[in-house]
N, C-alpha and C positions, 0 to 999 in steps of 0.2 A: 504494500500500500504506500502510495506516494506520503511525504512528511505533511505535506498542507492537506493530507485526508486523515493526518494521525489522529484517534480518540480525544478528547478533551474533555475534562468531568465537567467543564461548565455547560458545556452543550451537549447531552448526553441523550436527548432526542432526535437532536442534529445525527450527531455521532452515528445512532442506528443508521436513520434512514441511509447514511452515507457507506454504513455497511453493510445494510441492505442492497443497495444497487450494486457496490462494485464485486461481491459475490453474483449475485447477475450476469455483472461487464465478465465477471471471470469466465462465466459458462460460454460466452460468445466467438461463435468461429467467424472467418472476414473473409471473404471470397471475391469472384472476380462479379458474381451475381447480385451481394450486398451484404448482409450482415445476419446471422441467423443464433439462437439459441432454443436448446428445448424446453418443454412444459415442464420438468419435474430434473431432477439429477440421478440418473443413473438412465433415465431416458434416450430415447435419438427421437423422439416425439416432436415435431416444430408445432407450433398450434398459431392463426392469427388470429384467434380470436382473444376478447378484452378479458373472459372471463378467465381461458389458462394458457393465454400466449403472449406473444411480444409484445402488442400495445401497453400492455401494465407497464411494462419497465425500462420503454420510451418514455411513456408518460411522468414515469418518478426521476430517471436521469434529468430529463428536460426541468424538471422542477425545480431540483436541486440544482441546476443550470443558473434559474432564474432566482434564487434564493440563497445557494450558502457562499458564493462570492469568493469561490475558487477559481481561480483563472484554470488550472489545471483539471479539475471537475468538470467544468464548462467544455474545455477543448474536446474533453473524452464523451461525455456525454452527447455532444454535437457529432462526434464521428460514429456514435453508434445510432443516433437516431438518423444520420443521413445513411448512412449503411442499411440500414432496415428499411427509409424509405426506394433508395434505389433497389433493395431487392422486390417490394411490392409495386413498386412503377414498372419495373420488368412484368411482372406477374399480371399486372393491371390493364397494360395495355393492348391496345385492341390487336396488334400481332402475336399476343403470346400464344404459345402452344397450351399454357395451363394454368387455370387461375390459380388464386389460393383458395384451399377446404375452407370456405366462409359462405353459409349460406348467406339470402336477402336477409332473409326476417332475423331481427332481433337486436339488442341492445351489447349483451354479453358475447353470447353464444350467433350474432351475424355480422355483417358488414356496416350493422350500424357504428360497433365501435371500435372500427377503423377511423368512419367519418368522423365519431365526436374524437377520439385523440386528434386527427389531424386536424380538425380545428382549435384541440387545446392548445397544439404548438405553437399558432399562430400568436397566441398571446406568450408564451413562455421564452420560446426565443428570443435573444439579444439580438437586435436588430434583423429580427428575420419578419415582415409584414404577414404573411401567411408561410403555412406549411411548404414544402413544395411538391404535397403529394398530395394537394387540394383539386387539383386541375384534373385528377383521376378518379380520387376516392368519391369528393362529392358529384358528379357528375353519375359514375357510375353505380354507386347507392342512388340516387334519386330517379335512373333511370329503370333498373331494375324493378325499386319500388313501384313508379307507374306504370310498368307493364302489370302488376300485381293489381293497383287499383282501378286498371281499365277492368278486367276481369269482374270486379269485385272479390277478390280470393285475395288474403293476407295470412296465409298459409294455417296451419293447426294448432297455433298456438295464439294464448290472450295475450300472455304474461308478458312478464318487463326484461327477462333473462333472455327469452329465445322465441318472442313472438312480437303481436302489433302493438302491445303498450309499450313494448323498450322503441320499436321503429317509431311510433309517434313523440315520445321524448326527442328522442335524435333529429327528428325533422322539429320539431319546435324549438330545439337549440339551434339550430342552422338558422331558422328564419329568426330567433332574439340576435343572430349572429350576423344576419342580414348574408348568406351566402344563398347566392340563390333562393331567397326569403321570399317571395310570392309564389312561386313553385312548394317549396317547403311548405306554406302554410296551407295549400288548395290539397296539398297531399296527406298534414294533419288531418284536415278534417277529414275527409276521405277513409281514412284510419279510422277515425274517432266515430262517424258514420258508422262503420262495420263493428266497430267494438261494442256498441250499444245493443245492436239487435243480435248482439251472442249474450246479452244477461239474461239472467234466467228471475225468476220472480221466486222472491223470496219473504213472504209475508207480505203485508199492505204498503204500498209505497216502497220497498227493497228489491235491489237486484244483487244479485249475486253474479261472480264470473270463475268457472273455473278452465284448466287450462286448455281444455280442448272437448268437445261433445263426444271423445272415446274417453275422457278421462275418468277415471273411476273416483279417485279423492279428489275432492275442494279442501283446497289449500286457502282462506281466509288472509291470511297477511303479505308482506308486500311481492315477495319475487316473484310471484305464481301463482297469483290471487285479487282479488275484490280491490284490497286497499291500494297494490301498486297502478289498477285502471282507474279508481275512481281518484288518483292523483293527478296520472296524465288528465283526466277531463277535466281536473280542476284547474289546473295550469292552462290548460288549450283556454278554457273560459275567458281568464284571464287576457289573453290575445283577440280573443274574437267579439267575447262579450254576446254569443250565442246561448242564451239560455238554456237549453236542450241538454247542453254539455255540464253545466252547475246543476240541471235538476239528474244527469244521471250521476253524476259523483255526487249529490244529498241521496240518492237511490244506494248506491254503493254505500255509503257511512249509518246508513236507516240500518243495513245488513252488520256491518259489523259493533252496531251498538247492540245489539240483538242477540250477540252471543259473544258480549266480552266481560271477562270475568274484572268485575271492580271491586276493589276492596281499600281501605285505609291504605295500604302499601301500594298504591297505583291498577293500572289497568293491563290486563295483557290479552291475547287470543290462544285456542289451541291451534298448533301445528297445523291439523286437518281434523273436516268434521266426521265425526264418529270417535274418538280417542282420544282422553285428557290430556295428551302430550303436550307441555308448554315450550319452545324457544324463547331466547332473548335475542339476539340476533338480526340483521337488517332483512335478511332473507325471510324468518317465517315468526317474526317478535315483534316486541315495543321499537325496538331500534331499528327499523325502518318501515315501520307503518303510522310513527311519531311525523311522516311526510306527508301524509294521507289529510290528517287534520291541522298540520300546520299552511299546505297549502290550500285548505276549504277557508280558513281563517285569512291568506291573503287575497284570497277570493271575494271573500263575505263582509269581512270585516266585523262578525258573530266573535262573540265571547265566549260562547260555549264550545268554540273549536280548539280554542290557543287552550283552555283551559284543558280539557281531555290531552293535548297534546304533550302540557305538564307533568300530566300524571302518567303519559306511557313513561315520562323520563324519569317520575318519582321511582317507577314499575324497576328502573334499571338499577338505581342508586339503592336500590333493599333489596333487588334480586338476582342482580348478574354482577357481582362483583368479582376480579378477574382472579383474588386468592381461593375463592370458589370453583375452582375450576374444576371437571370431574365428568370421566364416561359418563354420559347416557343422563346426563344435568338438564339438558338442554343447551347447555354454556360449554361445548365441550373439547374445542379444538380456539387458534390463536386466529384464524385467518379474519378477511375483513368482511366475505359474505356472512360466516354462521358462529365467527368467535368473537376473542377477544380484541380487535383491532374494529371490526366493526362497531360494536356496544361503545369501544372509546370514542370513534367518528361519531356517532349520533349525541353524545353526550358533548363533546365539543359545537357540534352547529349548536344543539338547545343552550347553550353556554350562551351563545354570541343575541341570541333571543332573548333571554333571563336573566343574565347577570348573573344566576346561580352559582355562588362561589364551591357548591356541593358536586356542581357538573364536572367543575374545573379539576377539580381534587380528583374525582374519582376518576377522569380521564387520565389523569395521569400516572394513577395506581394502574390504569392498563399498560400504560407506557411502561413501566416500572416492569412489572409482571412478562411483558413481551421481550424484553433487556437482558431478565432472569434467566426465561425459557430460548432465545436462541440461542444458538451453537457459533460458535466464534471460530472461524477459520483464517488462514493467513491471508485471504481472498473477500474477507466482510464476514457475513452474519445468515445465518439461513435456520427455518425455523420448519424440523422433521413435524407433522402433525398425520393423524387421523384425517380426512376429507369428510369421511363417510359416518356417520351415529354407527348405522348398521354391518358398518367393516371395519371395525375396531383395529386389524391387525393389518391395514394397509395403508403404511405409514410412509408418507415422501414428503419430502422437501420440495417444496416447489417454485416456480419462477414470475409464476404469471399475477395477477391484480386481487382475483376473489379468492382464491387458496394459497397464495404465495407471497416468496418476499415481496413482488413491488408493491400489492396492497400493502401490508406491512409497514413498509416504506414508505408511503404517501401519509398514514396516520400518523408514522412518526414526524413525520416533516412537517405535517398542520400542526401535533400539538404541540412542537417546537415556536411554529407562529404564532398559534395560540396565546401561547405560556410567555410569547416574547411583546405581546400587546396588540398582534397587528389587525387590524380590523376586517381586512378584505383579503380573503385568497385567493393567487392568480390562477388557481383552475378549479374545476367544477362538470363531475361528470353530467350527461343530462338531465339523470331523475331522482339531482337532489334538488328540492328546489329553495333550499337554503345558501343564502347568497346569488341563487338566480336573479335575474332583470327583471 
């Protein structure tokens, strides 16, 4: 590790994220075609996608780019994000022999997030105006998508991870992004359109969404569920100011008021319906369905949204705390979809909301916790987990944003900012809508 990347106990959330990434930079080969790493270590698995491939740890180099004021950091970080983007400008272009494994549909798991990284670079870059893998990626995500919406078909899934609510996020940050923003925004709604007449009625005034009409369980919270659609429609609201769209996310929040467990210690949901299972988690908890009613409350401008929205974070500060950690908890692995990186991320944005100096604390106790549990190599920092509740015994280290270090590394790096006073962060995937425009 270079000296200007050496550890330093004063910045010792800096520190991770920085050993975060260059355990990363360490896994990366450099070819004549761009730059490549696998999903996990001990892999040969490339993956583009955001949820377990390269965009994560573009997205945390570039950050740290724009943030710890390494000149050294910076030059490395730049040569791997252009290396990554000349590999997928090869891949992208309309001569290639093969694209990249990236379906349309989705936020994680499609080509939407490709698009939203390559628009976060634009902002994170020193001196860089846009990406330079904008001219491809948006064009070709927004083309794809309208072959999709001429059809009316947005493939088999609702959800935010791998279907139309992650793809409507993505085109509504294009269009707050103004990238091709009246195309993005005819193609939201579009989206938003089809998402509606996939809810299912769910008592009086309630809909419900699960992830696809073969899907056996409804998953109620954010990744693959109700609360992640009836965010995007609160957000599209917002831009359009179409009613239709705020009475289906009030339809959506009717459902999961309806089966959430409230008590003195905050509010949460099960897992899925038929089984008391609880998460805490952005995926299937309070830590990311706290978006759901934080964005009805930018919507509405209702007191009774910000206030539920409190209490999912009350829900995390007495129930996910990250010394708690343990099989089969609900709280059971560190990553930023279903552990302890995420729960810290959600209790930071409610931070910036609240004031709550309780958020701030116990965000940090994740930090702390996550510092504990990686593994320190001559190469950074990399953290072996569980992925799966149900496959306890398949345990990898991995690379990518929602199971891996660079999620990891972007929590660490916010509550560096955090912690360090800054008000505003320079990036923001599409479906937080904390800190959105």
């Amino acid at each position: 590790m270079s000296a200007d990347l050496a550890p330093s106990s004063k910045t010792p959330f800096l520190d991770g994220a920085i050993s975060a990434w260059t355990w990363i930079e360490s896994k990366a080969s450099h070819n004549e075609g761009g730059v490549s790493w696998p999903a996990a270590e001990g892999s040969s698995q490339v993956s583009d996608t955001l949820y377990h491939g390269m965009p994560g740890g573009v997205l945390l180099g570039s950050a740290l780019a724009n943030a710890a004021g390494s000149a050294n950091l910076r030059d490395r970080a730049l040569a791997v994000s252009g290396g990554y983007e000349s590999r997928l400008r090869s891949a992208l272009a309309p001569s290639a022999s093969h694209a990249p494994d990236v379906p349309a549909m989705g936020l994680y798991t499609g080509r939407g997030g490709i698009a939203a990284v390559s628009a976060a670079l634009g902002r994170l870059v020193p001196g860089k105006p846009s990406s330079a893998l904008s001219e491809l990626a948006y064009p070709g995500f927004l083309d794809s998508i309208e072959a999709n919406a001429a059809r009316s078909e947005w493939g088999d899934s609702t959800d935010v991870v791998s279907g139309a609510a992650g793809v409507g996020f993505t085109l509504l940050d294009l269009q707050r992004r103004k990238i091709e923003n009246v195309r993005s925004l005819r193609l939201a709604r579009a989206c938003a359109d089809w998402l509606i007449g996939q809810g299912e009625p769910a008592g009086e005034g309630a809909l419900k969404w699960r992830i696809g009409k073969q899907t056996k369980l409804v998953y109620p919270n954010f990744s693959h569920g109700t609360s992640g659609v009836a965010t995007f429609l609160a957000e599209l609201y917002r831009d359009t100011r179409d009613a239709r769209y705020l009475e289906a996310a009030r339809q959506g929040a009717k459902y999961m008021e309806s089966i959430a467990k409230v008590d003195a210690g905050g509010v949460c949901w099960v897992h899925h319906e038929g089984e008391d299972l609880t998460y805490a988690g952005w995926c299937h908890g309070p830590a990311g369905t706290i978006r759901m009613y934080y964005s009805l409350w930018r919507a509405t401008g209702e007191k009774r949204w910000i206030e539920r929205a409190g209490q999912c974070a009350e829900w995390l500060l007495r129930n996910a705390r990250a010394e708690d950690l343990k099989q089969g908890s609900g709280l059971w692995n560190v990553s930023m979809c279903c552990g302890v990186a995420g729960i810290g991320d959600a209790l930071c944005d409610w931070y910036h909301v609240s004031k709550d100096a309780r958020c701030l604390r116990a965000a940090k106790a994740c930090g702390d916790y996550l510092l504990q549990a990686g593994v320190r190599e001559a190469d950074g920092m990399k953290w072996p987990q569980a992925e799966h509740r149900v496959r306890p015994e398949l345990v990898q280290a991995q690379t990518g944003y929602s199971q891996g270090a660079a999620g990891i590394g972007l929590f660490l790096l916010k509550l560096h900012l955090v912690s360090s006073g800054k008000k505003a962060l320079p990036w923001r995937l599409p479906d937080n809508p904390f800190g959105a425009p």
